[in-house]
C-alpha positions as CSV (number, residue, x, y, z in Angstrom):
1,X,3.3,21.5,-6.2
2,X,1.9,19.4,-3.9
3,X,4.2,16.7,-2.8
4,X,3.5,15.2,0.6
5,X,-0.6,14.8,1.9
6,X,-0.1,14.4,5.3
7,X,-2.9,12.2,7.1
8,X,-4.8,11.5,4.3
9,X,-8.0,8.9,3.3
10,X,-6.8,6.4,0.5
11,X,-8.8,3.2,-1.3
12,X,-7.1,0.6,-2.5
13,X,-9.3,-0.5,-5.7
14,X,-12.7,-1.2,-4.1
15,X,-11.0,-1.4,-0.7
16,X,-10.8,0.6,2.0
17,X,-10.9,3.7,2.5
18,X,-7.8,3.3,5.5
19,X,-6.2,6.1,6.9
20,X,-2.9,7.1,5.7
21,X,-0.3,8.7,8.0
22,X,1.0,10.5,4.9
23,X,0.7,9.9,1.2
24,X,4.6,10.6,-0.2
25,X,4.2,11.1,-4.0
26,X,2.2,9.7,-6.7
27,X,3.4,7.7,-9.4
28,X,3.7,8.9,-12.6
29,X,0.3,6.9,-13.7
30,X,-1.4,8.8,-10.7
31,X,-1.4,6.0,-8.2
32,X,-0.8,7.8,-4.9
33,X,1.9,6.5,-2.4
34,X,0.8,5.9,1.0
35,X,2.1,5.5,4.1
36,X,0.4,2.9,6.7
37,X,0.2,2.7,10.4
38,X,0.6,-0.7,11.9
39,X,-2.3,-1.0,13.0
40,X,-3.7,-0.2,9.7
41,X,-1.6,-2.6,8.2
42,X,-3.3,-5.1,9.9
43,X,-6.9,-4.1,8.7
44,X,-5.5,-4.2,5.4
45,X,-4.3,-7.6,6.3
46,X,-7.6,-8.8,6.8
47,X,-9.6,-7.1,4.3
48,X,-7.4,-8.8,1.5
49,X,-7.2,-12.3,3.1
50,X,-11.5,-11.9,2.8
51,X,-10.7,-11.2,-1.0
52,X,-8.2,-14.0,-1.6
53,X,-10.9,-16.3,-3.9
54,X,-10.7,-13.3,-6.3
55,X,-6.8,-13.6,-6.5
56,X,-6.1,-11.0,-4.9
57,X,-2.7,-10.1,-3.3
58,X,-2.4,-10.5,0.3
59,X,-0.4,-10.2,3.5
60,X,1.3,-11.3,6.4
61,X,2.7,-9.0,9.4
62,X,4.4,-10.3,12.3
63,X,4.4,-6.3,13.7
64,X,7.5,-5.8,12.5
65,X,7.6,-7.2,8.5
66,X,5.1,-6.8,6.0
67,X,5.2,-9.4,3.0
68,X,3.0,-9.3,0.5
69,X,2.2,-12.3,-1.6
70,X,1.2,-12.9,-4.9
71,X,-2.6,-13.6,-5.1
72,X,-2.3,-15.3,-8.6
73,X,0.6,-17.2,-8.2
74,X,-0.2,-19.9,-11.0
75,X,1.0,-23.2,-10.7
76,X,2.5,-22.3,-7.2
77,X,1.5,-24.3,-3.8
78,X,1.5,-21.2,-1.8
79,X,1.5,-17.5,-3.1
80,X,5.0,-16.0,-3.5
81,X,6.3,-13.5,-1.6
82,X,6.7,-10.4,-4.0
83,X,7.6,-7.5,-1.7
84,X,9.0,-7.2,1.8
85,X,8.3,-3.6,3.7
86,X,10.0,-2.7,6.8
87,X,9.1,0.2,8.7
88,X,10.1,3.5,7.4
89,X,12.1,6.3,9.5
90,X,8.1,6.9,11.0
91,X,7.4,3.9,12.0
92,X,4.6,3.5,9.1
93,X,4.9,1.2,6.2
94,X,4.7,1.8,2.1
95,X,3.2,-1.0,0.9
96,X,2.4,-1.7,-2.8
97,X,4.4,1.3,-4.2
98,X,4.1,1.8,-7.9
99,X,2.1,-1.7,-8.6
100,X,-1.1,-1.2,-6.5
101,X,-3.3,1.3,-6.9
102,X,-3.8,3.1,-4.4
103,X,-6.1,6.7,-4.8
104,X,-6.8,9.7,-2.9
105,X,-10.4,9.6,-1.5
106,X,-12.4,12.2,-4.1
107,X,-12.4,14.8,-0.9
108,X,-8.4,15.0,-0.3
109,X,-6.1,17.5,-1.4
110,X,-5.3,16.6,-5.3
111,X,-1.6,15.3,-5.1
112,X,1.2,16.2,-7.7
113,X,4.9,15.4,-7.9
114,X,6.8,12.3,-6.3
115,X,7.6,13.8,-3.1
116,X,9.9,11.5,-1.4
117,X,10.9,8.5,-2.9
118,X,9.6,5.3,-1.3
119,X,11.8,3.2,0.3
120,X,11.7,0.9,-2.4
121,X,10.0,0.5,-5.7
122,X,9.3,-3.1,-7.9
123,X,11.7,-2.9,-10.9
């Protein structure tokens, strides 16, 4: 079984594909778990604000915090936050764990298991 991927390639949908520091598990639908640099974080950042018209999700990092908001928040003024990530022991951040999905690049090790479990998962 193959838990962890360390320093692997992920897409988010049609996004990406962004480097991974390490992908921890994969959910049981097969969405993989991935763990983001800052700095990678940020690109992220600003390849969802570019896909906001389309409702996506999107987020804001002050280099410390990562929320992500709702990109169809309905009646709303301004798109609810729906998940706050702080860094992980590694400094890297798992962002959209078990409601995004997040794949392995078709060239990456295939992944199996749940590995760690993420610091936190939506209910």
């Amino acid at each position: 079984m193959n838990a962890t991927v360390p320093a692997a390639r992920v897409m988010l949908d049609d996004l990406g594909p962004y480097d991974a520091e390490s992908v921890i598990g994969a959910c049981p639908n097969g969405w993989a778990l991935p763990c983001l640099s800052p700095d990678t974080v940020r690109r992220l950042a600003a390849d969802l604000e570019g896909m906001r018209r389309w409702n996506f999700d999107t987020l804001s990092f002050d280099g410390l915090v990562v929320e992500v908001h709702d990109g169809d928040p309905g009646d709303n003024e301004t798109d609810p936050v729906i998940e706050v990530c702080e860094p992980r022991h590694d400094g890297t951040y798992a962002i959209g764990h078990g409601y995004w999905t997040w794949s392995l690049l078709p060239d990456e090790p295939e992944l199996t298991g749940t590995g760690d479990a993420p610091d936190a998962l939506p209910a």
